[in-house]
Biotite code that builds the C-alpha atoms (Angstrom):
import biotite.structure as struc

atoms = struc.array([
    struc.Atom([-18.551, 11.878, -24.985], chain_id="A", res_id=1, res_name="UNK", atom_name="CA", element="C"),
    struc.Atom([-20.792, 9.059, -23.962], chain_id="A", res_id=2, res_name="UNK", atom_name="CA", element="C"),
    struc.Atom([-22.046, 6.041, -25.801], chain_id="A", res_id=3, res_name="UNK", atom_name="CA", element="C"),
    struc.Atom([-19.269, 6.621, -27.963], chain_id="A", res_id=4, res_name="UNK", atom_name="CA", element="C"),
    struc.Atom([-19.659, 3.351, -29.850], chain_id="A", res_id=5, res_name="UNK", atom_name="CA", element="C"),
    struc.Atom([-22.945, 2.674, -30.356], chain_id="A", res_id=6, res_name="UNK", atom_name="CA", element="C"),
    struc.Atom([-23.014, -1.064, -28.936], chain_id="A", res_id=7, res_name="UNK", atom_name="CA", element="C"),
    struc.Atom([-20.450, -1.825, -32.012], chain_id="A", res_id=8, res_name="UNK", atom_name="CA", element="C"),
    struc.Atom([-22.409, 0.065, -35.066], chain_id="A", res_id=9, res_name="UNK", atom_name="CA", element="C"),
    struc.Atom([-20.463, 2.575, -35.507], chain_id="A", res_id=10, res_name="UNK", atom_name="CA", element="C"),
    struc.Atom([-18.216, 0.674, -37.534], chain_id="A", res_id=11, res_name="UNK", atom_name="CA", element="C"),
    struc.Atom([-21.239, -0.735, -39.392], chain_id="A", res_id=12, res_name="UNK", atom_name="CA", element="C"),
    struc.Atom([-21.865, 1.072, -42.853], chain_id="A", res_id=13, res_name="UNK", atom_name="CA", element="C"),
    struc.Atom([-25.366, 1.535, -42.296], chain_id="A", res_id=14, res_name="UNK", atom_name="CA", element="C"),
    struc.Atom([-25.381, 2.305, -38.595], chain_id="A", res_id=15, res_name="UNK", atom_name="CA", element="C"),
    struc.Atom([-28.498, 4.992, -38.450], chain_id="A", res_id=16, res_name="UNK", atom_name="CA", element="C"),
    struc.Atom([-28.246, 8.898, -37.841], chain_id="A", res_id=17, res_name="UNK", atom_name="CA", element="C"),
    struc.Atom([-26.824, 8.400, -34.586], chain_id="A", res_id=18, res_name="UNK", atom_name="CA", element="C"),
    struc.Atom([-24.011, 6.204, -35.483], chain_id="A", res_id=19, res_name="UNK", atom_name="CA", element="C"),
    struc.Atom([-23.287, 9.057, -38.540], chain_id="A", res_id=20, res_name="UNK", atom_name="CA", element="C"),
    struc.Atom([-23.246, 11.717, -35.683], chain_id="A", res_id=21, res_name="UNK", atom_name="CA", element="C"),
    struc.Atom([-20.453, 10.178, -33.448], chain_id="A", res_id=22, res_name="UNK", atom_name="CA", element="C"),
    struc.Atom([-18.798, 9.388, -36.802], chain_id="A", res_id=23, res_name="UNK", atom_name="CA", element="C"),
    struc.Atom([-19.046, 13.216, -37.573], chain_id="A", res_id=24, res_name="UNK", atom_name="CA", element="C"),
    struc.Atom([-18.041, 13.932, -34.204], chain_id="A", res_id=25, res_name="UNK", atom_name="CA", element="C"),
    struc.Atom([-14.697, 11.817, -33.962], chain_id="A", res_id=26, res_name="UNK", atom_name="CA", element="C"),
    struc.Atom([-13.497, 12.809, -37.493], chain_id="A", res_id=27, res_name="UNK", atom_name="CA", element="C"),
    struc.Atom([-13.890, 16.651, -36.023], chain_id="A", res_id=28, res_name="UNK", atom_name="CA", element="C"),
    struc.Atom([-12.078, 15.392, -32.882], chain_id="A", res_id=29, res_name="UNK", atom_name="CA", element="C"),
    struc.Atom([-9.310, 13.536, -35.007], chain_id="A", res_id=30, res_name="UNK", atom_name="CA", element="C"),
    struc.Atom([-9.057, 16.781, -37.515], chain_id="A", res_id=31, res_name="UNK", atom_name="CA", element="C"),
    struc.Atom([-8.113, 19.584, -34.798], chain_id="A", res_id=32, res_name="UNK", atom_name="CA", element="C"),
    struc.Atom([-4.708, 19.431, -34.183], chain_id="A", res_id=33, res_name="UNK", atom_name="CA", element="C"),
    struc.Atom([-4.709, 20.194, -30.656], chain_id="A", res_id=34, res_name="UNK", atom_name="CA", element="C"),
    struc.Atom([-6.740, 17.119, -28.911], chain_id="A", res_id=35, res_name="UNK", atom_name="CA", element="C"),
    struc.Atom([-5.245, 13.750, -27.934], chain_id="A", res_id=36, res_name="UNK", atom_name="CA", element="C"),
    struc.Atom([-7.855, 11.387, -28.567], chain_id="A", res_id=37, res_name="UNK", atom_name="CA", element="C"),
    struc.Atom([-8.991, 7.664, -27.249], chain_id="A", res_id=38, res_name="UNK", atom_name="CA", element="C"),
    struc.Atom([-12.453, 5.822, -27.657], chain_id="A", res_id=39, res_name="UNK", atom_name="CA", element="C"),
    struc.Atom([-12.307, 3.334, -24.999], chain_id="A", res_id=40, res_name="UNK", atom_name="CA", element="C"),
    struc.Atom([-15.307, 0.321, -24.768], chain_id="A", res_id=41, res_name="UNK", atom_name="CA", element="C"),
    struc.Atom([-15.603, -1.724, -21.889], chain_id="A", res_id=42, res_name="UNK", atom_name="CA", element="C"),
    struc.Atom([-17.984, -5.045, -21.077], chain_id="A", res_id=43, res_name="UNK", atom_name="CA", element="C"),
    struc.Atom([-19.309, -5.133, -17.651], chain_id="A", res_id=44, res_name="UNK", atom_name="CA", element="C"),
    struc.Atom([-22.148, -6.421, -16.059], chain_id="A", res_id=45, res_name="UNK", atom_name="CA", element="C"),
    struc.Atom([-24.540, -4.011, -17.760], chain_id="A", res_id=46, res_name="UNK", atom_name="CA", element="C"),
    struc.Atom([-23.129, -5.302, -20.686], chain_id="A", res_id=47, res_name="UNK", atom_name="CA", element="C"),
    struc.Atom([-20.624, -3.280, -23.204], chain_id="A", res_id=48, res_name="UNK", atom_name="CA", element="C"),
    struc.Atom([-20.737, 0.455, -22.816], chain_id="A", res_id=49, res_name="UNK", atom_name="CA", element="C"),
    struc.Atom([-17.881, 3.034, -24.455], chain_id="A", res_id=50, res_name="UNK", atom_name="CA", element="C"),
    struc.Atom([-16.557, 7.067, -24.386], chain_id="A", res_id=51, res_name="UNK", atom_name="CA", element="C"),
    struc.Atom([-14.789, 8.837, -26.297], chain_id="A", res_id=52, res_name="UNK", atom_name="CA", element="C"),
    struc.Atom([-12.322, 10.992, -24.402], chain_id="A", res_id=53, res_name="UNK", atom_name="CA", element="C"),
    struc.Atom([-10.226, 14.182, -25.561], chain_id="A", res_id=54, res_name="UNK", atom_name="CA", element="C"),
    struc.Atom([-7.480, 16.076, -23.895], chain_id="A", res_id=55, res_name="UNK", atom_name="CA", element="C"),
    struc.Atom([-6.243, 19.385, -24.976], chain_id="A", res_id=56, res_name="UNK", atom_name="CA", element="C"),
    struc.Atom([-2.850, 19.562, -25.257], chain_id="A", res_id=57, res_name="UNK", atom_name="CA", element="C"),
])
């Protein structure tokens, strides 16, 4: 999944309906049993940008 971290809001209480979507979306990711799971952010020169990756095992 792309824009996985929402230019740092996500960890923001308030962070918008967008920001409560990926949150939605990682605690389904972290839930099922059968995913390995790492959100990975990076800063480069189009500034920061982030995914969230999953691997079934």
């Amino acid at each position: 999944m792309d824009n996985a971290v929402r230019d740092g809001r996500v960890i923001e209480p308030n962070g918008g309906a967008r920001v409560e979507d990926v949150r939605r979306m990682m605690d389904a990711t972290k839930a099922d049993a059968r995913l390995t799971v790492a959100a990975v952010q990076a800063a480069g020169v189009k500034g920061c940008h982030a995914f969230l990756m999953a691997v079934v095992r």
